[in-house]
Each structure stands twice: as C-alpha cells, then as structure tokens.
C-alpha positions as CSV (number, residue, x, y, z in Angstrom):
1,X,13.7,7.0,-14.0
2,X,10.7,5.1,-12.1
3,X,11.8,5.7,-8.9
4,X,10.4,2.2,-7.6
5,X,13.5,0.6,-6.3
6,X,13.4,-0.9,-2.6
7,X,16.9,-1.1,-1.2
8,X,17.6,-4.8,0.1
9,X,19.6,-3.6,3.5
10,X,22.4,-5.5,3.8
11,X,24.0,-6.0,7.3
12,X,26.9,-3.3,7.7
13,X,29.1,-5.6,8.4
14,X,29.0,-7.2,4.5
15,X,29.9,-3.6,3.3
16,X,32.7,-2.0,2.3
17,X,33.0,1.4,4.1
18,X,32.7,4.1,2.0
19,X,35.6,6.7,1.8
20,X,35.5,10.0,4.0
21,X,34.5,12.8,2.1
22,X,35.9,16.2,3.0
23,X,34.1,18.5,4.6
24,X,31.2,16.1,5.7
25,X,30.6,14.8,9.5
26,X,32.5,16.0,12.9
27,X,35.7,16.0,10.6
28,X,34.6,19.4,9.3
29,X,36.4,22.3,10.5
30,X,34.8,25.4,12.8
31,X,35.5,28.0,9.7
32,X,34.1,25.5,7.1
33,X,31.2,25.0,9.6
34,X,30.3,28.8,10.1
35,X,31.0,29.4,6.4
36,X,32.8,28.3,3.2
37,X,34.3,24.9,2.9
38,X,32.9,21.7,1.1
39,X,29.4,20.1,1.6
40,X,29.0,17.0,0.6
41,X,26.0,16.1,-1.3
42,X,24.5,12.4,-2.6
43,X,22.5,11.5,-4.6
44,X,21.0,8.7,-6.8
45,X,21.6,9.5,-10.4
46,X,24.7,8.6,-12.0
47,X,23.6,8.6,-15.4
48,X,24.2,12.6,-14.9
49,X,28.1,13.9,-15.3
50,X,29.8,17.0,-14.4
51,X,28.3,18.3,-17.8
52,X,24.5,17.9,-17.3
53,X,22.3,20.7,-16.2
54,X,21.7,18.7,-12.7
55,X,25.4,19.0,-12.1
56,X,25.5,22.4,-13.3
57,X,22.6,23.3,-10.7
58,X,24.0,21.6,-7.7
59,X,27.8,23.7,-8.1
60,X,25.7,26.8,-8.6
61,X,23.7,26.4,-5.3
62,X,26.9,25.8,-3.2
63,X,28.1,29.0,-5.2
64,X,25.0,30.9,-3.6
65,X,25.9,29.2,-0.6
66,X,29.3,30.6,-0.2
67,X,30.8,27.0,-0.3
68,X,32.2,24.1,-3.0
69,X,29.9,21.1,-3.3
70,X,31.5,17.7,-3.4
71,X,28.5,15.7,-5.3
72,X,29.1,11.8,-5.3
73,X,26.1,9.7,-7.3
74,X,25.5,6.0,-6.4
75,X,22.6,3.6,-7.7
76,X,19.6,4.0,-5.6
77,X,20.0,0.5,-3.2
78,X,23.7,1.6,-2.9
79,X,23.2,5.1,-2.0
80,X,20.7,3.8,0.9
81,X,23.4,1.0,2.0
82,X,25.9,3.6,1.8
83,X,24.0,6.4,3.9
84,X,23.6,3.5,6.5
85,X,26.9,2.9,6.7
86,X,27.9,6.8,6.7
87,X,25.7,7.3,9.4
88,X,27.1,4.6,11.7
89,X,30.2,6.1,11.2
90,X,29.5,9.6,11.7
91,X,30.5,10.5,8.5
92,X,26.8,11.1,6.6
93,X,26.8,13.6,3.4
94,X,25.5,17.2,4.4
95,X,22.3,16.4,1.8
96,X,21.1,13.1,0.7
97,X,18.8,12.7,-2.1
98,X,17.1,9.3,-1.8
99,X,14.2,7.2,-3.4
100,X,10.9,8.6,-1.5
101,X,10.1,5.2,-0.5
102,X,13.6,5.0,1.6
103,X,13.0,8.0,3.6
104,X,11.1,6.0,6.3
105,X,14.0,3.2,6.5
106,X,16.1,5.9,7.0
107,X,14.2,7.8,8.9
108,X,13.4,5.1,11.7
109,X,17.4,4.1,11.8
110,X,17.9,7.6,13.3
111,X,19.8,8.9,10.0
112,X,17.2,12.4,9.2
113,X,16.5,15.2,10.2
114,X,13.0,16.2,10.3
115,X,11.5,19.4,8.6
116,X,11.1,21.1,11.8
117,X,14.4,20.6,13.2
118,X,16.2,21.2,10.2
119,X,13.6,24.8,9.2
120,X,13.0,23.3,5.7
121,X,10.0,24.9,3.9
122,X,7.1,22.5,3.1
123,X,4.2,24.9,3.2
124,X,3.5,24.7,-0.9
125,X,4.5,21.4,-1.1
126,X,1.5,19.3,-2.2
127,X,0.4,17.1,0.8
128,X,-0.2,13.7,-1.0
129,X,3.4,13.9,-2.2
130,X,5.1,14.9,1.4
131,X,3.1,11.9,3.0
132,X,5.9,10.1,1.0
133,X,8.5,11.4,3.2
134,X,6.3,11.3,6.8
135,X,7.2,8.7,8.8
136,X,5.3,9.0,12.8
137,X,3.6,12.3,11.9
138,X,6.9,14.1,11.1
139,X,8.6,14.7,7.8
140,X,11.7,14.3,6.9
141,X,12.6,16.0,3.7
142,X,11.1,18.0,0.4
143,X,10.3,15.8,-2.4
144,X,12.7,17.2,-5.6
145,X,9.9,16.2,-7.8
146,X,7.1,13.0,-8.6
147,X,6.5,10.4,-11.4
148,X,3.7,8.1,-11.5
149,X,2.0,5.9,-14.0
150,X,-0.7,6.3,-16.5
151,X,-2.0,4.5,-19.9
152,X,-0.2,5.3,-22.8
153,X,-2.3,4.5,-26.0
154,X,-1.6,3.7,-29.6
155,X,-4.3,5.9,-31.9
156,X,-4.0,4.1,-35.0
157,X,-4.2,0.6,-33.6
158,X,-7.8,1.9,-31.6
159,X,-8.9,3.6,-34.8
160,X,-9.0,0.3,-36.7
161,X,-10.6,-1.6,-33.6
162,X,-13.2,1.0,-33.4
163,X,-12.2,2.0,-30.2
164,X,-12.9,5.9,-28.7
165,X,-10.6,6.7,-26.3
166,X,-13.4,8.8,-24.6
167,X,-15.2,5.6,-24.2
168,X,-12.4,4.2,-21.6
169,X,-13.3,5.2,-18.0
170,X,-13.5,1.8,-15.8
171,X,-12.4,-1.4,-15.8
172,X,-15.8,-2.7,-17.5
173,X,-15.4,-0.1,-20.7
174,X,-11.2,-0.9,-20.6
175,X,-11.6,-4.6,-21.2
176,X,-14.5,-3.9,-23.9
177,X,-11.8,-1.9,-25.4
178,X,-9.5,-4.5,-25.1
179,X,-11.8,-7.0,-26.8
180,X,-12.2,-5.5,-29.7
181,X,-8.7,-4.4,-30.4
182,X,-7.9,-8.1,-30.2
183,X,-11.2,-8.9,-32.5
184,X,-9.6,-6.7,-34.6
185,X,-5.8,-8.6,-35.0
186,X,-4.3,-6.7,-32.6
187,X,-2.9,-6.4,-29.3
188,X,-4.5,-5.3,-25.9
189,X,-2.6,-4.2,-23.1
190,X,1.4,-5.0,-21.8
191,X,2.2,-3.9,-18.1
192,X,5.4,-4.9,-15.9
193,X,4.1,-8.0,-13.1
194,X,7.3,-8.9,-12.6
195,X,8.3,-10.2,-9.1
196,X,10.2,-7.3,-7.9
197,X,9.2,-4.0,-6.3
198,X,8.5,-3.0,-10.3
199,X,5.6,-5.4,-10.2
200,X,3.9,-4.0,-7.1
201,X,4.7,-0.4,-8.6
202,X,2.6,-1.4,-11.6
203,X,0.1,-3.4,-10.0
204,X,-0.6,-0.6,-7.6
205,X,-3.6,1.7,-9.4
206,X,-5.3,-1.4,-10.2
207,X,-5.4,-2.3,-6.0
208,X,-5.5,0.9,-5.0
209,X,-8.4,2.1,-7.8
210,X,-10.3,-1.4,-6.9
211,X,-10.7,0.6,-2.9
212,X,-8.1,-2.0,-1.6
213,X,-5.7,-1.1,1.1
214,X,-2.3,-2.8,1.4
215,X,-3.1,-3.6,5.3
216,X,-6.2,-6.2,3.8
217,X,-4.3,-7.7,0.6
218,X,-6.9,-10.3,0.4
219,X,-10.2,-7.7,0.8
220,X,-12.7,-8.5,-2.2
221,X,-11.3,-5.0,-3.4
222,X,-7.9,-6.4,-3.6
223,X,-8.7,-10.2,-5.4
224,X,-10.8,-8.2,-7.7
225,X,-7.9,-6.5,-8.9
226,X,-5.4,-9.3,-9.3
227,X,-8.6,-11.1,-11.2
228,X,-8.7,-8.6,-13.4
229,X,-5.0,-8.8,-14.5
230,X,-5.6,-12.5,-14.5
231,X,-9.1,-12.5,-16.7
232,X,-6.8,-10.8,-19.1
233,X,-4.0,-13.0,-19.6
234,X,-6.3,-15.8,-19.5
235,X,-8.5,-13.6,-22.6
236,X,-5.5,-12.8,-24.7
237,X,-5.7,-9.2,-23.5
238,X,-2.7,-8.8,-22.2
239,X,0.3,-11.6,-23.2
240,X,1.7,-13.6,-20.9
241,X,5.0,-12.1,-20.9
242,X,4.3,-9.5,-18.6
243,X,5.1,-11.8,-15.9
244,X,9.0,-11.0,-16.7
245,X,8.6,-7.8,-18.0
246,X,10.1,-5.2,-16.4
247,X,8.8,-1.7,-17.2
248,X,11.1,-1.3,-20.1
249,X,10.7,-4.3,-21.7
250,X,6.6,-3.6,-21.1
251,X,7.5,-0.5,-23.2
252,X,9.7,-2.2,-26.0
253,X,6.5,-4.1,-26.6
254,X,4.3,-1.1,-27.0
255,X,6.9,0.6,-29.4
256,X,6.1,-2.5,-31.4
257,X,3.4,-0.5,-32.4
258,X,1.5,-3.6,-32.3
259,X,-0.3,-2.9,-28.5
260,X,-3.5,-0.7,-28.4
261,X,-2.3,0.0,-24.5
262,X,0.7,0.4,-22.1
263,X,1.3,1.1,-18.1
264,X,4.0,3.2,-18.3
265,X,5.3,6.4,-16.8
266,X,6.4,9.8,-17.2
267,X,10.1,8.4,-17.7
268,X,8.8,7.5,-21.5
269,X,7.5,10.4,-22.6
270,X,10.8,10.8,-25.0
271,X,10.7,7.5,-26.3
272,X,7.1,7.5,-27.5
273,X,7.9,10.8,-29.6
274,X,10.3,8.8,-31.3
275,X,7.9,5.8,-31.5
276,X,6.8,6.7,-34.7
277,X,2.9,6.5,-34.5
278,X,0.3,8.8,-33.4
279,X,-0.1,7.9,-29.1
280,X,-2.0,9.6,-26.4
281,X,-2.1,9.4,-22.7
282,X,-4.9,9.3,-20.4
283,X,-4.8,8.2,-16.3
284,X,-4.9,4.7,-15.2
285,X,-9.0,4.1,-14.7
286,X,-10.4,3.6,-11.0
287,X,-12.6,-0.3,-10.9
288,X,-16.2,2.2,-11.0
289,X,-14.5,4.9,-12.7
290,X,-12.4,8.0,-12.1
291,X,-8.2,8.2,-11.7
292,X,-6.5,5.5,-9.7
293,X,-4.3,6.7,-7.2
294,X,-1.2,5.8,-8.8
295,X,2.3,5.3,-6.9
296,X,4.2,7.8,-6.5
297,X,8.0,7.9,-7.8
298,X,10.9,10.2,-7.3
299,X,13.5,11.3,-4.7
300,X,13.5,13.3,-1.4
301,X,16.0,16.0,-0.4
302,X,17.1,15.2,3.3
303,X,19.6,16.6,5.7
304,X,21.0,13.6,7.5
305,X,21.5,14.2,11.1
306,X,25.4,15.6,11.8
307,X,27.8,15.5,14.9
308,X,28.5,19.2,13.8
309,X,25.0,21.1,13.8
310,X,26.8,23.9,12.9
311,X,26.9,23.0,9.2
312,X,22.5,22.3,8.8
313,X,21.9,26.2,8.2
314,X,24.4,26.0,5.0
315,X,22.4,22.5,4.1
316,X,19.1,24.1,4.6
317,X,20.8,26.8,2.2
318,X,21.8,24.4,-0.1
319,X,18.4,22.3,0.0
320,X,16.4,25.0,-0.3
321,X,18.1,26.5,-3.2
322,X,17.8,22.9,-5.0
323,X,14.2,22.9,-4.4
324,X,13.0,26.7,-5.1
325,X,10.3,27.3,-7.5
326,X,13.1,29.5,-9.8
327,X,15.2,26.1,-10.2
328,X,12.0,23.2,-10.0
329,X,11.1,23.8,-13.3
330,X,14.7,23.3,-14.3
331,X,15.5,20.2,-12.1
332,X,12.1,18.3,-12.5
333,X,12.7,18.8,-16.4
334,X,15.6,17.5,-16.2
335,X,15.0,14.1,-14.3
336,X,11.4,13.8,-16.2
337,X,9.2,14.5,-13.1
338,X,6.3,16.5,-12.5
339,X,7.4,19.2,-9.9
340,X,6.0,18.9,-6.4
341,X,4.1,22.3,-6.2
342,X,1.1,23.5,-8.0
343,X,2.9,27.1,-9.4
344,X,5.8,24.9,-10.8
345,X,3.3,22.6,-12.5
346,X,1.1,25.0,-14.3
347,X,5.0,26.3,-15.7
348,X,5.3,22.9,-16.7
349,X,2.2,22.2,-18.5
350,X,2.4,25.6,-20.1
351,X,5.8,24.9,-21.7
352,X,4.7,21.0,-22.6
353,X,0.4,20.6,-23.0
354,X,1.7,16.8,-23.0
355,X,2.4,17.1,-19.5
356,X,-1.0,17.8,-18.4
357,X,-1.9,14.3,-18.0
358,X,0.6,13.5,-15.8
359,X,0.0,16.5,-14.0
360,X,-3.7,15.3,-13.0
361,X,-1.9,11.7,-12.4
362,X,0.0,13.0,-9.7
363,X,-2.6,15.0,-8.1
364,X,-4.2,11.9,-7.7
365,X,-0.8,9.2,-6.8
366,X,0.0,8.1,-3.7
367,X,3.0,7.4,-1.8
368,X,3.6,3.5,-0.9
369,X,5.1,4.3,2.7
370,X,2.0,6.8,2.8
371,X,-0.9,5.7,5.4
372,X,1.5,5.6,8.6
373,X,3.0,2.2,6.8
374,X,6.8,3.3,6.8
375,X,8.9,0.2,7.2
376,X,6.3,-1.7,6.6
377,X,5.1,-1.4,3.1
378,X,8.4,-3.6,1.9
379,X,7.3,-6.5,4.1
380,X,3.7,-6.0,2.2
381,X,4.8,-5.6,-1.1
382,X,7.0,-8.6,-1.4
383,X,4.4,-10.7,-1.0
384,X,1.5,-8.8,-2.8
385,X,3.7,-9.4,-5.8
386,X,4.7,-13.0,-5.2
387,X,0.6,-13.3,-4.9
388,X,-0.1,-11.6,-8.2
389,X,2.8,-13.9,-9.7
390,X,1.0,-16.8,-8.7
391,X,-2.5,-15.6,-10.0
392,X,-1.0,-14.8,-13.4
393,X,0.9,-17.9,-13.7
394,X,-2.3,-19.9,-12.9
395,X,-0.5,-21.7,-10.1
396,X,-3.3,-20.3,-7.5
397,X,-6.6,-18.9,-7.7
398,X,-7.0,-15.1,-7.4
399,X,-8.7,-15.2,-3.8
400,X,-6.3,-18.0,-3.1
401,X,-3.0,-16.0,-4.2
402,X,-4.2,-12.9,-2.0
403,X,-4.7,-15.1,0.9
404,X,-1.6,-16.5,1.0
405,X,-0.5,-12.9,0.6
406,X,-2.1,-11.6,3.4
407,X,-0.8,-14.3,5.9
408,X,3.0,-13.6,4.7
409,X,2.9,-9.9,4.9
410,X,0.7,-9.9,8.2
411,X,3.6,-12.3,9.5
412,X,6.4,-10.1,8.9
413,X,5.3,-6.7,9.9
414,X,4.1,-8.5,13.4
C-alpha cells in the first residue's frame, strides 16, 4: 500500500513479548548456523497468505538457500514495536522487511546491520531511493521496491472544462485548470490533509516542489505551499473534506467520477481501471514548473544485528535472492511498486506503458528520513501537519500555521 505509516514506539515495557521463533537469535543451533535450519523472516504485509506469489518467493529463496523460512507478517507499527522488542531480547528475525521511513529508528536503537558489515549489494541501487535507508552516512538495508505520488486525472470531466492536460505544468497553469473545471459544474482536485503521517505524505511535493526544506517549515517556500492548499479550499477547488480524508477516501471521491484531479499513488492504479472513465496520470507539478520531488513509499530488506553472526551469510543469501533483478520484477509487481533499479524498471514499463509515469515520479521522489534527518523527520512531520490542519480549517493564517510549526518541531528535535 502507501507505505507512509510512522510507528508510534511504545515503551517495551506496555508490550506483550512476542513468541520465540525457531531458528532465530543465539537459540539457533551450530549446524542450523553453518547450514540448513529455519530463518526467520518479517515482514509487513499480511494481506499476503501462504498462497500469494510473495509467499511463494520467500519459501523458494530459503529453498536456494539450503534452509526452511519461517515468515511471520505484522502491520507495519507492530512489526517495528515488535522488532524492538525482539531485539532487546536477543531474539530479532534473521531478515526484517520494514517501512523505509523506520529504518533510521531502528537503525539508531542499535537493531541493523549496515550494508557493509552485512556484504549486501547496493551498487545498482538508485541513490535517491537508498538515502531512504542511510542513517549517519551508512546504510542499512536494500529497498524491495518504491511508490510515490502523482496526479491522476479524469479526461472526460477536463474535456468538457476545456482543459489540455499538456497545459498543466506549475502551480499557476494547475489552478487555471482547476478554475475552469469548476466554471464548468465540476469538481477540481481531492488530496488526503488529514492529521496523520498520511497528510504530511500528501502534502509533501507541494513543500518540497515550492524549494521548502523540512528543517525551515515556515521558509516563504514552505507558507507558499500550505497557501496554495488553502487558496483552494477557500476557491472551491478542492472540498473541504480533504481535511479527514485519508488517501482512500481522497480516491473514493475521484471514482465519483465527478473530480477533474486526484493525489494518489501507485497503490491505485487497479482501481482506476475499474473506475469506469477514461483517466491519465501525469507527476505532481514543481511551484515554477517541472516534477515535485515526491515522498517516497515502500519497505527496506534489513538483517537485524544477531548474537550468532554465524547465520548473516545465509541472510545475505536470503536477502539477496529477495532482491535480485530475476525476482524484482516479480516482487515489486506484486506489492504495486516501482522496482528500485533502472534495468528492472525499463522491464516494468515495457510489460505496463502505464507505468512509465510513475517511473519518472520516482526518479524524482525523495525519502522523508533523507537529508541526514533520521529520527528526526517524525518530530517535524507531526507538526507540519497539525500546521497545514490549521491553515485549511481557517483557524490560523498560512504564515501563522507554519510558524507555530516551526517552533514545535524545532523544540522536539533540540
């Protein structure tokens, strides 16, 4: 899915341990160690059973590996609370799969391995992707694949407003587009602003493509951007429930078929074939032009530190074999993500033209931990999107909403 959760870490001692599984931590045995046995793998996608080609892949790496895989699937905040936990304990997975943005919480508690230690390959991996899994100029794991966000349109509701899509390429022609479609009876744009880590996901290309960094929330860049948002709502743009929408509700609105626009992500490219009019995709528009760096979304392989370093050379095994260019194309197809390398991309867009959008989109995204932030960037995003709430609600002022912003998150990451 999106790929924007944040785990809220709880304190260990509110959790309940999680059960010993075999074959993982100094339990393990020296024979299962120097080959065979079970490796434990995480990971966060339980909407995948024993039946699903994700499954499939994972038993046919430890296969290839000489060894069983024990695979055990949490939601993401679980699964980081949970590799916590396991880590206090001395009882981490062999491979944890976790949100990108993650990687740098657990990363900093001492849980990973890095990339060097562990002999992971990371050469073809594209850098603006890995930054998402760097934390103090080391990395920490290879991402399994990347979503991001771009503009989904509807073509028969610009048609009638006059609207060429080639027309769109800033914030000035997006709002003239906007303008007419709701001149013409219809609907402008619907975006997720809820006050979660959802809103900041979705608010992101519009800071980011204003020239805003999150260590100046309340830079001109940065108001400009939350204005923008505002301007519409305040227009009849965009409607005033995107202050509650999540991203799925943001969609059910643009299935209406009523909306000329949507901020949406890879994640519902099925849904809008089955939507029943005629859409097309192009990148989220940069303030003077160009793509937005867009957030990136999606998971990172990792090998959690062990008691037992015998077992990382199996792990590495079993990573590297999850993230080859022969099984990418199968894995990134079958989570919805744009793979990680350039070779496995071009497969990708050969096989679905519709792709190639999102392609260029990732090229362009950005991690949110990315610029050295780490642990930071939750202590910044909570209150960049508690500042665009306000704006949107009308309870502050743009340049008043960043402000306030700015003095929270500068607070909490002193």
């Amino acid at each position: 899915m999106a790929g924007v959760s944040l785990a809220v870490l709880a304190t260990a001692g509110g959790l309940v341990a999680c059960s010993s599984t075999s074959g993982s931590g100094s339990s393990s045995s020296a024979s299962q160690a120097a080959g065979g046995g079970t490796y434990a793998i995480w990971d966060p996608y339980p909407q995948y059973d024993k039946s699903s080609e994700w499954v499939k892949l994972l038993e046919a790496c430890g296969t290839q590996a000489g060894v069983k895989v024990e695979r055990t699937s949490y939601d993401t905040s679980d699964l980081t609370n949970k590799a916590l936990l396991a880590a206090q304990q001395g009882n981490s997975p062999d491979v944890l799969i976790v949100d990108n943005p993650v990687v740098s919480t657990l990363a900093e508690a001492g849980v990973l391995t890095t990339t060097e230690e562990n002999k992971l390959d990371i050469s073809a991996i594209a850098p603006n992707l890995l930054a998402a899994g760097q934390s103090g100029g080391k990395t920490y794991g290879v991402p399994i694949g990347a979503n991001t966000l771009a503009l989904y349109y509807n073509k028969g509701v610009l048609e009638k407003a006059g609207v060429d899509i080639a027309s769109v390429k800033d914030w000035t022609s997006l709002t003239a587009a906007l303008e007419k479609v709701k001149g013409a009876g219809k609907k402008g744009i619907t975006f997720s602003a809820i006050g979660t880590e959802e809103g900041s996901f979705q608010f992101l290309p519009w800071f980011w493509g204003s020239g805003a960094q999150l260590t100046k929330l309340d830079s001109a860049e940065g108001v400009s951007a939350v204005a923008l948002w505002s301007d519409w709502l305040e227009k009849g743009y965009a409607p005033n429930s995107v202050i509650n929408n999540t991203q799925t509700t943001s969609w059910q609105e643009f299935a209406s078929g009523d909306f000329a626009f949507a901020e949406n992500g890879t994640w519902q490219l099925a849904n809008a074939k089955k939507a029943g009019f005629e859409y097309g995709i192009i990148p989220v528009p940069g303030k003077g032009g160009g793509t937005a760096p867009a957030p990136t979304g999606g998971e990172f392989v990792s090998i959690p530190v062990q008691q037992d370093a015998a077992r990382y050379a199996t792990s590495q095994k079993l990573v590297t074999c999850l993230t080859s260019p022969d099984n990418s194309l199968t894995t990134t197809t079958t989570l919805s993500y744009i793979a990680p390398t350039e070779a496995v991309q071009a497969k990708q867009v050969a096989a679905t033209p519709d792709l190639k959008v999102w392609v260029d989109a990732v090229k362009a995204a950005k991690g949110r931990t990315s610029d050295d932030l780490g642990t930071k960037y939750p202590k910044i995003s909570e209150p960049m999107w508690g500042g665009v709430q306000a704006a949107l609600s009308g309870s502050k002022s743009p340049q008043e909403a960043m402000a306030a912003a700015q003095s929270a998150a500068a607070s909490a990451i002193q």
